[in-house]
C-alpha positions as CSV (number, residue, x, y, z in Angstrom):
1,X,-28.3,-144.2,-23.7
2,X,-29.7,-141.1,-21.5
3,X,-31.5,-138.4,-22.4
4,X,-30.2,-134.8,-23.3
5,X,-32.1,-133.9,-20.2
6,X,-30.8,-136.5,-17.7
7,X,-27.1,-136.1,-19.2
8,X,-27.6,-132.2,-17.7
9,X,-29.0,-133.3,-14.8
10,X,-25.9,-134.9,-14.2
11,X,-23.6,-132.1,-15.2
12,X,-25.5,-130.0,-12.8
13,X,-24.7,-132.3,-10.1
14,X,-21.1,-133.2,-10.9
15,X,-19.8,-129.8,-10.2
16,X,-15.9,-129.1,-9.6
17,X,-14.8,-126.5,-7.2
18,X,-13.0,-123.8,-8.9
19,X,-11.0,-121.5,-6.5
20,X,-10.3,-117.3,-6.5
21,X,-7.7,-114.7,-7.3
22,X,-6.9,-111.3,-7.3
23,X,-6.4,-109.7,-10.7
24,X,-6.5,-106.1,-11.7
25,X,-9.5,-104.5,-13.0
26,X,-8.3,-103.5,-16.3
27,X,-7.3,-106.9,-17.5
28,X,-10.4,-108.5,-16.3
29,X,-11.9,-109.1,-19.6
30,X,-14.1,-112.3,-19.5
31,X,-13.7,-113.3,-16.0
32,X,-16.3,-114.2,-13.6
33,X,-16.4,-112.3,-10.5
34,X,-16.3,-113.9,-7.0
35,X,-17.8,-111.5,-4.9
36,X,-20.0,-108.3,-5.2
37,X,-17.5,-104.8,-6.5
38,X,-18.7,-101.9,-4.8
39,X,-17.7,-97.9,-5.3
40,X,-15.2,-96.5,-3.2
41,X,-16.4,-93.2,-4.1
42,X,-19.1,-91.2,-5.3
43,X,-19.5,-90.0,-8.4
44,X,-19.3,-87.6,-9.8
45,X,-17.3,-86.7,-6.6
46,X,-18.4,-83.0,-6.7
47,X,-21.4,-80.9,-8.3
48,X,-20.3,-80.0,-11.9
49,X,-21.1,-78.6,-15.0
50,X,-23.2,-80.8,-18.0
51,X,-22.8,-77.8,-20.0
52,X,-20.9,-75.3,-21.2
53,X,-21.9,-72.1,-19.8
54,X,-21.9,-69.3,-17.4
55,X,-22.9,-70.5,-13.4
56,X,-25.4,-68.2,-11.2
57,X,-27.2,-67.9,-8.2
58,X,-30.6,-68.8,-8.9
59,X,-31.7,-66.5,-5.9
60,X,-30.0,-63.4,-8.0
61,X,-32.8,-64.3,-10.8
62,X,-35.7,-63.9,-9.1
63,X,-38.2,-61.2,-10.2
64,X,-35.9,-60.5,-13.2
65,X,-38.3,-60.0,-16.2
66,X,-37.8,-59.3,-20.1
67,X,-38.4,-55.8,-20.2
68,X,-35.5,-55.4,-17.2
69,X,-32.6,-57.5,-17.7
70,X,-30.0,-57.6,-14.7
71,X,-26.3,-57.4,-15.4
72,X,-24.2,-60.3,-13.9
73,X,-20.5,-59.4,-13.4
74,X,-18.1,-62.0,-14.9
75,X,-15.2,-62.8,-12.4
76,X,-13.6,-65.7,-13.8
77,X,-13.1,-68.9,-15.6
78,X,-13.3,-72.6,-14.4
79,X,-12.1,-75.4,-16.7
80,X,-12.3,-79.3,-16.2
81,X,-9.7,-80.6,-14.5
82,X,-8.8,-77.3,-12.6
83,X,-9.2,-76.6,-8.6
84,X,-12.2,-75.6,-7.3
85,X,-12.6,-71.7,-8.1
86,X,-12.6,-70.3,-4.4
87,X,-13.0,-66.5,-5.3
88,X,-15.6,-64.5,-2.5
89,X,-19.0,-64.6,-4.8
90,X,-21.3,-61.1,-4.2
91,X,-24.5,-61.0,-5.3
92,X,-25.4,-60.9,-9.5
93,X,-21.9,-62.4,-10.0
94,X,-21.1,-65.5,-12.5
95,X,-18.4,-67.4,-14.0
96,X,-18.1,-69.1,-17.0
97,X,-17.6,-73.0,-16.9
98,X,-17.1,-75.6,-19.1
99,X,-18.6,-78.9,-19.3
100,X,-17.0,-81.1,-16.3
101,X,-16.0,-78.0,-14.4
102,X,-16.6,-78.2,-10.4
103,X,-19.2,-75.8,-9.3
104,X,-18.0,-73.0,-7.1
105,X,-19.6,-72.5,-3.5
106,X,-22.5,-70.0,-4.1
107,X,-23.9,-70.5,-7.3
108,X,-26.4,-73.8,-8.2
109,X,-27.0,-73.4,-11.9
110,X,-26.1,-72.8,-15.3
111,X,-27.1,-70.6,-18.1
112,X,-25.9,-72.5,-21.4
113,X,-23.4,-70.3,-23.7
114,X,-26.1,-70.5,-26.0
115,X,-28.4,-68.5,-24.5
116,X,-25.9,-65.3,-23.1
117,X,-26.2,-62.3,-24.5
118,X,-22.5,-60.0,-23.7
119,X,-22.1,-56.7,-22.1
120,X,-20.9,-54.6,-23.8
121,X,-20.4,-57.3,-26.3
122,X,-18.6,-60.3,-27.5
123,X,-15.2,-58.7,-27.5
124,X,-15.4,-56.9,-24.3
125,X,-17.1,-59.4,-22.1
126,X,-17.7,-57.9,-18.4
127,X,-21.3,-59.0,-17.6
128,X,-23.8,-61.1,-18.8
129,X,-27.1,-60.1,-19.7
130,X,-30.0,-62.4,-17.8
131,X,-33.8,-61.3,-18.5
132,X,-35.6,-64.0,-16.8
133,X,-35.6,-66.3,-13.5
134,X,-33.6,-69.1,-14.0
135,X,-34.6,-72.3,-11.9
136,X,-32.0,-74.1,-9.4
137,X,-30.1,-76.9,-10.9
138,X,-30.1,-76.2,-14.0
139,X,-27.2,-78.0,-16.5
140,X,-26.1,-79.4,-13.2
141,X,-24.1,-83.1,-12.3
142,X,-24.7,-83.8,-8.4
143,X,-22.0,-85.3,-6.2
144,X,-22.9,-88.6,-6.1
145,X,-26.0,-89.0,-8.7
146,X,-24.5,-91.8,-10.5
147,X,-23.0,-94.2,-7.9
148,X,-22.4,-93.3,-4.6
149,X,-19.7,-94.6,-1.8
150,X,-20.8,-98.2,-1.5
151,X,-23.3,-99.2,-4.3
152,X,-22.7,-101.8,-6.1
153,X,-20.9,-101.7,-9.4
154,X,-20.9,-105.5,-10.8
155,X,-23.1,-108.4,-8.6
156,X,-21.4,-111.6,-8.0
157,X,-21.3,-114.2,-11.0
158,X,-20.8,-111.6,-13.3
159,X,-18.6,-112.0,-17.0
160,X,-17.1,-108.8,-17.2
161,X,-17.1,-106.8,-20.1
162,X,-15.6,-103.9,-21.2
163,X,-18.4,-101.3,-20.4
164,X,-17.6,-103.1,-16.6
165,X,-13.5,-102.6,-17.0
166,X,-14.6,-98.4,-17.9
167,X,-16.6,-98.3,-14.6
168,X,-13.7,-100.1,-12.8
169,X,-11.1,-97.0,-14.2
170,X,-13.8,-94.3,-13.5
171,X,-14.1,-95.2,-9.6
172,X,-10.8,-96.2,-9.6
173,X,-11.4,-99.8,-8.7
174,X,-7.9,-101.2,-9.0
175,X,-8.3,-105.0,-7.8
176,X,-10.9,-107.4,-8.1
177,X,-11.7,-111.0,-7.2
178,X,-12.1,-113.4,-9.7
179,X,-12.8,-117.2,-10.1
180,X,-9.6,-118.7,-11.8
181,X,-10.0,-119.6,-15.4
182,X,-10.4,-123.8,-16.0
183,X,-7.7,-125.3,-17.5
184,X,-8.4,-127.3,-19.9
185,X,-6.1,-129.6,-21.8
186,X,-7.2,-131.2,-25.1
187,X,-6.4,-134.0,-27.0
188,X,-7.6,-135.4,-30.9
189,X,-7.4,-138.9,-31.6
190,X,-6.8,-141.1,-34.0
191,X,-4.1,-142.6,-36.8
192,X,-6.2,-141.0,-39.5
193,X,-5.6,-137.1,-37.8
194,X,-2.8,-134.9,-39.0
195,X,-0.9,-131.3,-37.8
196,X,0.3,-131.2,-41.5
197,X,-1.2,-128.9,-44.5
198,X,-0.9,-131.4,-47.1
199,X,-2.3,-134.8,-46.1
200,X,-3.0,-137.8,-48.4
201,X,-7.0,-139.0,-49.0
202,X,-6.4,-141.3,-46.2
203,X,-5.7,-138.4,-43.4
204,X,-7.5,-136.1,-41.9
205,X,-6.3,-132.4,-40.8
206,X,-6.9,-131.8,-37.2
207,X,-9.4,-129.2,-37.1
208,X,-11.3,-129.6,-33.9
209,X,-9.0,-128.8,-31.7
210,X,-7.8,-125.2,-33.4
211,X,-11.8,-124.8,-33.2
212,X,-12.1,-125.0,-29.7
213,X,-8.4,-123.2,-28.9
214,X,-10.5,-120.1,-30.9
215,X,-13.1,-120.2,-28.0
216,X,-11.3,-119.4,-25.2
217,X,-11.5,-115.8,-24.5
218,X,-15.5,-116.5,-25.2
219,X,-15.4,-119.2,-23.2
220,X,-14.0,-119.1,-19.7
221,X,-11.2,-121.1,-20.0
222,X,-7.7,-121.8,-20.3
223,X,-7.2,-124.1,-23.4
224,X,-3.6,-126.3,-23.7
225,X,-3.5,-128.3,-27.0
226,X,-1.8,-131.9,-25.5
227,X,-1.4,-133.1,-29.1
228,X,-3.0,-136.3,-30.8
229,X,-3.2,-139.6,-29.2
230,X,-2.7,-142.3,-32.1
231,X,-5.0,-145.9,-31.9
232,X,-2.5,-147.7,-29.8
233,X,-2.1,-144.6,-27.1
234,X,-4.2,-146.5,-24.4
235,X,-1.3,-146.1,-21.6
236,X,-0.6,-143.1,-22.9
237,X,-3.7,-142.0,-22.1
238,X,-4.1,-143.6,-19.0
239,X,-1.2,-141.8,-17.7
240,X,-2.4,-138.2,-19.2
241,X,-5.1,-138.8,-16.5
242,X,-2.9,-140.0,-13.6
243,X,-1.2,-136.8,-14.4
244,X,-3.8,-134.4,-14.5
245,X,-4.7,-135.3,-11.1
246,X,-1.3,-133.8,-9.7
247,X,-1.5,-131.0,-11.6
248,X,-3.6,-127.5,-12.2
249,X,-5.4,-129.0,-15.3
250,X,-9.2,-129.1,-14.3
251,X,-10.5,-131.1,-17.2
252,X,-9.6,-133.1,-19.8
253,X,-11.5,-133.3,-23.3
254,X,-11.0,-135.6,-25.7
255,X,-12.3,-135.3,-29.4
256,X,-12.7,-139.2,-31.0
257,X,-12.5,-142.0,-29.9
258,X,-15.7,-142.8,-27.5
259,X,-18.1,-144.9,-29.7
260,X,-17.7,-149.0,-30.3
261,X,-15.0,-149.3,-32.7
262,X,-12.2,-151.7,-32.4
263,X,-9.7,-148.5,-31.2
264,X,-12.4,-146.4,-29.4
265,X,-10.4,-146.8,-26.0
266,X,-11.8,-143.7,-23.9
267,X,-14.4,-145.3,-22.5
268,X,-12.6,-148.3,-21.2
269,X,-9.7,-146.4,-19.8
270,X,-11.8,-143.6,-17.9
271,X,-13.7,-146.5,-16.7
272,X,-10.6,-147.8,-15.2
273,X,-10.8,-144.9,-12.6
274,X,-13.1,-144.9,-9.4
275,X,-15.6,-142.0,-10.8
276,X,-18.8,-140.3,-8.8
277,X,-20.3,-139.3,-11.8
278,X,-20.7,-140.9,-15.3
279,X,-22.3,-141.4,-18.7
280,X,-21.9,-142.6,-22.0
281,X,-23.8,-141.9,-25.0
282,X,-27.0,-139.4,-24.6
283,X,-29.7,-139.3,-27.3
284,X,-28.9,-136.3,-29.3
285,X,-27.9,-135.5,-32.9
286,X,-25.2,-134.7,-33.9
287,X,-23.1,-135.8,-31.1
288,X,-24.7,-139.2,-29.4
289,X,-21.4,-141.0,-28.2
290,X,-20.4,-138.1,-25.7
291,X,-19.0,-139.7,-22.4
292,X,-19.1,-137.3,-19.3
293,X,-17.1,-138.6,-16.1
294,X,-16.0,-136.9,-12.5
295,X,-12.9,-138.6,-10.8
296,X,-14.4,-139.7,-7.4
297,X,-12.7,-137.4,-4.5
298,X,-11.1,-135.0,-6.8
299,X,-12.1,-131.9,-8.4
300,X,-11.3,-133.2,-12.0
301,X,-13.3,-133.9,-14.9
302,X,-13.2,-135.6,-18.2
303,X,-15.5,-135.5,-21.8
304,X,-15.0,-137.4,-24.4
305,X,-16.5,-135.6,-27.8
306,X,-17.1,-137.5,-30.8
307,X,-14.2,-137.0,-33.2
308,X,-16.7,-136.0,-36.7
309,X,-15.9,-131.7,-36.4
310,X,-20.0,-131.0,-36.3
311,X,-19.8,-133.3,-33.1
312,X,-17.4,-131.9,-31.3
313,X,-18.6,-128.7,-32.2
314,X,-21.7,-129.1,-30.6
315,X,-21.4,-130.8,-27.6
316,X,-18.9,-128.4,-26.9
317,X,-21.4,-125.9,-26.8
318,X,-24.2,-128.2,-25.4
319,X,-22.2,-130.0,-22.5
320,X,-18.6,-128.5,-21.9
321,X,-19.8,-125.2,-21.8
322,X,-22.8,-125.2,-20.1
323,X,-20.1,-126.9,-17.3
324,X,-18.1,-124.6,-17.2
325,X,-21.1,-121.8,-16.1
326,X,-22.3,-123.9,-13.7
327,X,-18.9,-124.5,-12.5
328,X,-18.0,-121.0,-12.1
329,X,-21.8,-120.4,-10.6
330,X,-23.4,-118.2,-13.7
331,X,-26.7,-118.3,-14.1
332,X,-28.5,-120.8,-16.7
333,X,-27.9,-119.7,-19.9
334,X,-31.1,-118.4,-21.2
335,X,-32.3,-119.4,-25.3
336,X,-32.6,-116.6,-27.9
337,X,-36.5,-117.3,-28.8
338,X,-37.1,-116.9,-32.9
339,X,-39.7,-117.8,-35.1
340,X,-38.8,-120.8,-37.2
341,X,-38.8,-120.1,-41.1
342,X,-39.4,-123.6,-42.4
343,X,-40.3,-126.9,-41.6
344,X,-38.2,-129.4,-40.2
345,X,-38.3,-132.9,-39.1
346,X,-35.7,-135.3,-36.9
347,X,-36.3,-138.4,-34.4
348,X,-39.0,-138.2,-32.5
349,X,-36.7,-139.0,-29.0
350,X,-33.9,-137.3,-29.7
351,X,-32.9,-133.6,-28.6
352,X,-31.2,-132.5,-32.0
353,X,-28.7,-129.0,-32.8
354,X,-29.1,-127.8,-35.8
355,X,-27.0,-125.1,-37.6
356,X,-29.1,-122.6,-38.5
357,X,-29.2,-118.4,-39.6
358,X,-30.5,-115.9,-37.7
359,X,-32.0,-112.5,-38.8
360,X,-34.7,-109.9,-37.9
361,X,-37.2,-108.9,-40.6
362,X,-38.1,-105.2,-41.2
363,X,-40.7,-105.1,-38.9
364,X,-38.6,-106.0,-35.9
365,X,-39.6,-109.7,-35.9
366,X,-36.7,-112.4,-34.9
367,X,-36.3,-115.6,-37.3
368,X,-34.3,-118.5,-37.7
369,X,-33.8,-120.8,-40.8
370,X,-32.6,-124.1,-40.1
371,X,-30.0,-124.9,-42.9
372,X,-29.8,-127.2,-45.6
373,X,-27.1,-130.3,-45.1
374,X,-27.6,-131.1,-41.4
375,X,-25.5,-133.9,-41.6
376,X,-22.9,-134.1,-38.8
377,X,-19.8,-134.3,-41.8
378,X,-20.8,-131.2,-43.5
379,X,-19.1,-128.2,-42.6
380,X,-20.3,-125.7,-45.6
381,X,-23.6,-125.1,-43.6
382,X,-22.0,-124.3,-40.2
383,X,-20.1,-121.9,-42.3
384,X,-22.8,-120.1,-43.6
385,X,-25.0,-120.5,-40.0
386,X,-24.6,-117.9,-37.1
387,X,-26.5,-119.7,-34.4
388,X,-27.6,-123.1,-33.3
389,X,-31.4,-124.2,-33.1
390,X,-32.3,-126.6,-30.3
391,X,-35.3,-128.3,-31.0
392,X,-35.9,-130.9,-28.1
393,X,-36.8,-135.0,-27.6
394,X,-40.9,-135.8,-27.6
395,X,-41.5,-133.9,-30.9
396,X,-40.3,-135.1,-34.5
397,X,-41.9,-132.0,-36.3
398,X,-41.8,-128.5,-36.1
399,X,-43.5,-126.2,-38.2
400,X,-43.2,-122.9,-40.0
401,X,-44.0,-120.3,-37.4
402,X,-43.2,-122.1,-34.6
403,X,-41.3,-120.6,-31.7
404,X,-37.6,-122.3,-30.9
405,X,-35.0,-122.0,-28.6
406,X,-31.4,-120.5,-30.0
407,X,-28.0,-120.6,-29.1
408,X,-25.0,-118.5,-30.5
409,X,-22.1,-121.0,-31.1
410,X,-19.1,-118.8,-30.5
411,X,-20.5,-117.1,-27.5
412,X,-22.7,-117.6,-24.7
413,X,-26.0,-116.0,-24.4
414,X,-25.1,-115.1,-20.9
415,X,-24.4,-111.6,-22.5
416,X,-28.1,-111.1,-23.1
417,X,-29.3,-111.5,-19.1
């Protein structure tokens, strides 16, 4: 039995390659991007209006004072979305313009509707009234201010997100390159598991693969449920394998199966393949009979989780996933730091997950309570728990107050980098 440490250590270095494709922008949700996205344009693409007003010549203000107020001929309209108004400007003319309008040649700021005052008045309005100098630029959007014509929109090794997919419709970015999503293909095992609602005592309904189906938008992948592999399926398995190496699936998981009872096959047959990487069993709870392997010359990959549902669960999130990120070159996901509500104790020499709750007290402060009913059968505590504490090997107590590293288990923390 390994460490939780050396078992990453090895995940790091067992990489598969994972090849790109060319998607379009707006249904990028959740993929990784390949190479830097840049703007094809600037933007805004012209000086316009960020109010709703009347547009001057700052030039025509100057030396205009309170007790003299100039009149300023009105000699148009510009809208959004219209052409750009190309009427000949003389001096102490202005035009009204709406928020998003394009500034017309001659003038270089904006007097907000609020503060004009009409001549004659609000029903007849020829000129405004302006009885002070107004400064250059005022109210206005520059060409270019927010991204210009090569700047980068999304770096490399991105997850894209739908404030990313706006930006991409704004500069109308219509393509983008994109690691392929993994495909995964799972399998339960086991006489005792069942598809059906009602079950007798003896059964038990397959849950831990619908779990992990649920996580695929979140998590990068591709998920294809192969069904469940009964006691006696060891050929069957054997030639699941054989297959996946001909085909587009990257990895296969398992989910029961891997520790030393009579039918726990897995590890015998993946054995039974010539494999660069391997390991078997890492000291962590819940989840210590997790098996790991690479097939040797091929860019395939297998786990085996532990069947128990808390297991799976979380060496799901603790191994596969992490994988996956590494695989499709994101950065190391980074822990949620929280303040530990109570006590808890576990193994001195093992790396344990715990399901926990997460909040933030009134004064701004983050905390975590580490549930009751830690036991890897009980599911009413990951229920009521919205992240996972990791409290590492070489310490068996931590105490109130203590600082600890966090994980959300239906997402990754990559969103918080």
């Amino acid at each position: 039995m390994i460490s939780y440490d050396q078992s990453k250590r090895i995940l790091k270095k067992a990489k598969i390659k994972i090849k790109d494709e060319i998607i379009k922008s707006d249904v990028s949700l959740n993929r990784v991007v390949s190479k830097n996205i840049y703007s094809g344009i600037n933007y805004p693409s012209a000086n316009n209006a960020a109010f709703d007003g009347y547009a001057v010549n700052s030039k025509d203000t100057v030396g205009i004072k309170k007790n003299s107020s100039k009149q300023f001929k009105i000699i148009g309209s510009i809208a959004a979305g219209v052409k750009p108004f190309k009427k000949k400007i003389k001096k102490y003319n202005t035009v009204e313009i709406m928020t998003g309008g394009i500034m017309p040649k001659g003038f270089d700021t904006i007097i907000p509707i609020e503060q004009i005052h009409f001549y004659p008045n609000k029903k007849n309005k020829k000129y405004i009234l302006v009885n002070q100098k107004i400064k250059k630029n005022n109210h206005v959007r520059f060409a270019g201010s927010d991204f210009k014509k090569k700047d980068i929109v999304v770096k490399k090794n991105t997850i894209i997100q739908p404030n990313h997919i706006l930006a991409f419709k704004t500069l109308g970015i219509k393509k983008i390159k994109v690691k392929k999503k993994i495909n995964i293909l799972f399998f339960s095992t086991g006489n005792e598991i069942s598809n059906n609602d009602d079950i007798p005592e003896w059964k038990v309904r397959n849950s831990n693969s619908h779990y992990i189906r649920n996580l695929d938008e979140n998590f990068l992948f591709n998920f294809k449920d192969g069904g469940i592999l009964k006691d006696h399926h060891q050929k069957i398995y054997k030639s699941k394998i054989n297959k996946m190496l001909k085909s587009n699936i990257d990895i296969i998981i398992t989910s029961g199966a891997v520790s030393a009872g009579k039918f726990d096959y897995i590890p015998s047959i993946v054995k039974s393949f010539k494999l660069s990487n391997y390991f078997k069993g890492v000291a962590i709870r819940p989840g210590k009979p997790i098996l790991f392997a690479k097939i040797k010359g091929k860019q395939k990959a297998i786990f085996g989780l532990p069947g128990n549902p808390m297991s799976s669960a979380a060496c799901f999130r603790f191994f596969v996933h992490p994988y996956l990120e590494n695989i499709l070159g994101l950065d190391t996901e980074n822990p949620v730091k929280a303040i530990l509500k109570n006590n808890f104790s576990k193994k001195k020499n093992f790396t344990r997950f715990a399901k926990s709750k997460l909040n933030t007290t009134k004064n701004g402060k983050i905390e975590v309570e580490v549930l009751k009913g830690q036991e890897s059968f009980r599911i009413k505590s990951f229920v009521k728990s919205n992240i996972w504490t990791l409290l590492p090997s070489g310490k068996s107590k931590f105490k109130k107050g203590e600082l600890v590293d966090c994980f959300f288990p239906n997402h990754s923390n990559q969103s918080l980098i």
